[in-house]
N, C-alpha and C positions, 0 to 999 in steps of 0.2 A: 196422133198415131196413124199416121198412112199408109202404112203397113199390116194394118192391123184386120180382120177379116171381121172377127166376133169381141164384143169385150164387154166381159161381166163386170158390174159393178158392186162392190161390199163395204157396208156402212158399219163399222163396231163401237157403242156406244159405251166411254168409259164412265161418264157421271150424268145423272140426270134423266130422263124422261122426254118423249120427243111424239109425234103421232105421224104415220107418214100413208099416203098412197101413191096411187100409180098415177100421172098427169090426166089421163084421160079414164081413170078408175072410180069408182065412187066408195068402193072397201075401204076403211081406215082403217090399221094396225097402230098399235101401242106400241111403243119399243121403250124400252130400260137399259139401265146402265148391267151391261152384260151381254144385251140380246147384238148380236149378228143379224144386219137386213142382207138379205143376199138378193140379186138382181140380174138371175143370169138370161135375161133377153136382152139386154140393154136396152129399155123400156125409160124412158121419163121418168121422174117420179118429184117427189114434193115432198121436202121433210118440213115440219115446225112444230113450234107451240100452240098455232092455229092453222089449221086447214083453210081458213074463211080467208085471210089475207092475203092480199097478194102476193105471187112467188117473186122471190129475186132469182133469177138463171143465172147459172154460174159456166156455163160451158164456153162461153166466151171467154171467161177471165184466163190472163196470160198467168202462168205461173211466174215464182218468185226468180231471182237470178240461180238462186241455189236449188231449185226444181222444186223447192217443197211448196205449195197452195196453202197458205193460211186462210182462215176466213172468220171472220168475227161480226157475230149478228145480234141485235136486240139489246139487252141490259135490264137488270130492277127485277128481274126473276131468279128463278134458280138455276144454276149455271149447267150447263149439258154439253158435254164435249163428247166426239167421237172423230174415230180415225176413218178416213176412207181411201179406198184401194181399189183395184182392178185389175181382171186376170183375162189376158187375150189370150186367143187361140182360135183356129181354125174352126169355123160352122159346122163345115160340113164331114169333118177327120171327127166332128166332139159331138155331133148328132146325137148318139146312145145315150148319152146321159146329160147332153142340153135337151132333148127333147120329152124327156118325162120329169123336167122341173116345170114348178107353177111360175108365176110370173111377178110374184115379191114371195121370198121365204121370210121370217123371222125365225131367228133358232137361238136360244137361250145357250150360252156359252159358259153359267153361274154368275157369281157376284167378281166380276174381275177386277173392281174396284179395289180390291183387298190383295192383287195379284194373280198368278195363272201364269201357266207357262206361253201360253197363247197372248194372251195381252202383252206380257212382258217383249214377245219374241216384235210383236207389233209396233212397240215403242221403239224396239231399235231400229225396225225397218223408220220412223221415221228420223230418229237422231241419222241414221246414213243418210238418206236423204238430204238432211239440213248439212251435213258436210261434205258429202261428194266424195267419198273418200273413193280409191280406186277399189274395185273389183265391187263397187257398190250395186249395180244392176243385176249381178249375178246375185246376190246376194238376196235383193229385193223381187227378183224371181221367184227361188225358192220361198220366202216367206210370203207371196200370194199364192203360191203354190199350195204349202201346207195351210195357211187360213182356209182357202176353199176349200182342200181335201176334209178337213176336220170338221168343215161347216156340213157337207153332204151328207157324211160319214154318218155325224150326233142326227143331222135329219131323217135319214132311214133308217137310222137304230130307234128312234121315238117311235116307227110305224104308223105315221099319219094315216087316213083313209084315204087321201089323196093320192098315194106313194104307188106310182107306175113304173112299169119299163124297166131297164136294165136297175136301177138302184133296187126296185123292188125283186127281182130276179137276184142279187148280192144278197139278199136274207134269207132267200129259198135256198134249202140245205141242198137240195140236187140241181137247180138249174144255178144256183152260187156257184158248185163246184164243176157242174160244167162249165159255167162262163170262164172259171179259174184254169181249168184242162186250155181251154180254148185259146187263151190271153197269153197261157205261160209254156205250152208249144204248136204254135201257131201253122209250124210247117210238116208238124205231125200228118198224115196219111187219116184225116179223120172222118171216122160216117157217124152216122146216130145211132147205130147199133154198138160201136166201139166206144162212143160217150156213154153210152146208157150202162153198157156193162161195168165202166170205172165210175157210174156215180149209185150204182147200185138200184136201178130202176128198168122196167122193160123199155124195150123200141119207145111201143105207142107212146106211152103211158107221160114219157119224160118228152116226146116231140110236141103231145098234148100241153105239157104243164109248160115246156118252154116256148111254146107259140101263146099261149094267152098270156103269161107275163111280161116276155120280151117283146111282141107284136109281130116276129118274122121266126121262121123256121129255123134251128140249130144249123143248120149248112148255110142260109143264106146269111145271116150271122157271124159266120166264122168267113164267107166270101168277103163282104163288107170291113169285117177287120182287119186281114188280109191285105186288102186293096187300103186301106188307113196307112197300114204299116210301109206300104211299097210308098204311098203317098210321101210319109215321113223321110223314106230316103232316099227318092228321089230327089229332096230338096234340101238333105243333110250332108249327103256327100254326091261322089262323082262315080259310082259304079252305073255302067251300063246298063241299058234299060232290058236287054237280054235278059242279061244276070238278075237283075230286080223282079223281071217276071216270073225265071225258073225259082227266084228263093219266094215266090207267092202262089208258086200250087201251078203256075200256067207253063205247058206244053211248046208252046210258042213265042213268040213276043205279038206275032198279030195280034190271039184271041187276048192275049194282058192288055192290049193296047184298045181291042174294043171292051173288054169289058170295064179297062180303067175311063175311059170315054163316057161311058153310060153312067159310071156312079159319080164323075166326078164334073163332070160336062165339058171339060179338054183333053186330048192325049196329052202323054205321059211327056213329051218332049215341052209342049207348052205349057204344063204343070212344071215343069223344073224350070224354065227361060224366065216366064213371070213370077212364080212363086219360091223361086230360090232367094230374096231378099227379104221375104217375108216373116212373118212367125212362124217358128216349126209348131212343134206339140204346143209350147204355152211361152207368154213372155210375159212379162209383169213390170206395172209402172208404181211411181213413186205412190206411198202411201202418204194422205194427205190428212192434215190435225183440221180439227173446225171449231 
């Protein structure tokens, strides 16, 4: 994937039992036929039925002709199959919500052994795969797509202790629905006085609750996504960077062009030149049986 910037890795385990950590971790997690390992640093990691043995690396292996990765290991136990996939996307556009994941999630998905609309949708992402059929990438996009979205989702809805930053801000009923204000009109004319009165909270009170959860202030927040979004289309279509600026809040193109500089660490012309072949929002590769 050379193209690719960031790319999470998801293990979903349909039969059996397996133990895994992170290559340079000492934590072991249990995973079952259900559980989801999510992997969103792309981080090493070591799945088996012992930790103690040596690992076989797989990142070298060339996939199949037909893109799909088989892999068959061990024998004379009880058999453990899971599917694995991966969802890329930009680091530094997916920040908010890469950066207050831990660094292996497991998240129970129930017994999908018996079925599930999630398991099911995962098996055809791999029968496409194993055919190639046309419009299959698109297809296999969206369903790493929703894998993730649904993995995050059941994750902050459990309310771990661990659970920071923007996910934990999606279950605060006031800073949720400002994130929601914020996300769904972007080019709104917005202060924190104007959030606070459509979330039902004072000034202070919601600039308080939305700095300690989210980690940055309401306006700087809605700067950052802003400039995401100018990110995105800059490198999705061909409008002028003028135009990109005035639809991102900026008076200018200069101060768009330093302030897109500063979050992103090149103007807006070398953001499109290099990163117009790239992944936009998310791209997704063949889900792989093991």
């Amino acid at each position: 994937m050379p193209d690719s910037d960031h790319v999470v890795f998801f293990h979903l385990l349909t039969d059996g039992t397996c133990f895994a950590r992170l290559a340079q971790g000492k934590e072991v997690v249990e995973v079952k036929a259900g559980d989801l390992l999510l992997l969103p640093h792309d981080d090493p990691h070591v799945l088996g039925s012992d930790l103690t043995l040596p690992a076989e690396g797989i990142r070298s292996v060339p996939p199949e002709a037909g893109g799909l990765l088989e892999l068959r290991y061990g024998g004379g136990g009880e058999a453990t199959r899971f599917i694995c996939g991966y969802f890329a996307c930009d680091r530094r556009a997916s920040r908010a919500f890469l950066g207050s994941l831990p660094s292996m999630l497991r998240i129970p998905l129930g017994d999908i052994s018996l079925g599930g609309w999630l398991a099911d949708l995962l098996r055809v992402g791999v029968e496409e795969t194993r055919q190639h059929k046309p419009g299959s990438q698109s297809l296999l996009a969206k369903l790493s797509e929703l894998a993730f979205t649904e993995a995050l989702r059941r994750y902050a809805q459990s309310n771990p202790p661990e659970l920071k930053g923007w996910l934990a801000g999606l279950q605060d009923p006031f800073v949720g629905r400002a994130l929601a204000f914020m996300h769904e009109q972007p080019t709104r004319d917005w202060s924190v006085n104007k959030l606070a009165r459509e979330v039902g909270l004072s000034r202070s009170a919601l600039a308080e609750r939305f700095s300690d959860m989210i980690g940055e202030p309401p306006m700087q927040y809605l700067t950052r996504w802003r400039l995401t979004l100018a990110a995105q289309a800059l490198r999705q279509g061909n409008d002028a960077i003028a135009l990109v600026a005035e639809r991102s809040g900026y008076e200018s193109e200069a101060s768009f062009t330093r302030a897109f500089k500063r979050e992103f660490g090149v103007p807006p012309t070398v953001w499109r030149r290099v990163g117009g072949g790239g992944p936009t929002e998310s791209s997704a590769g063949q889900p792989r049986s093991a």
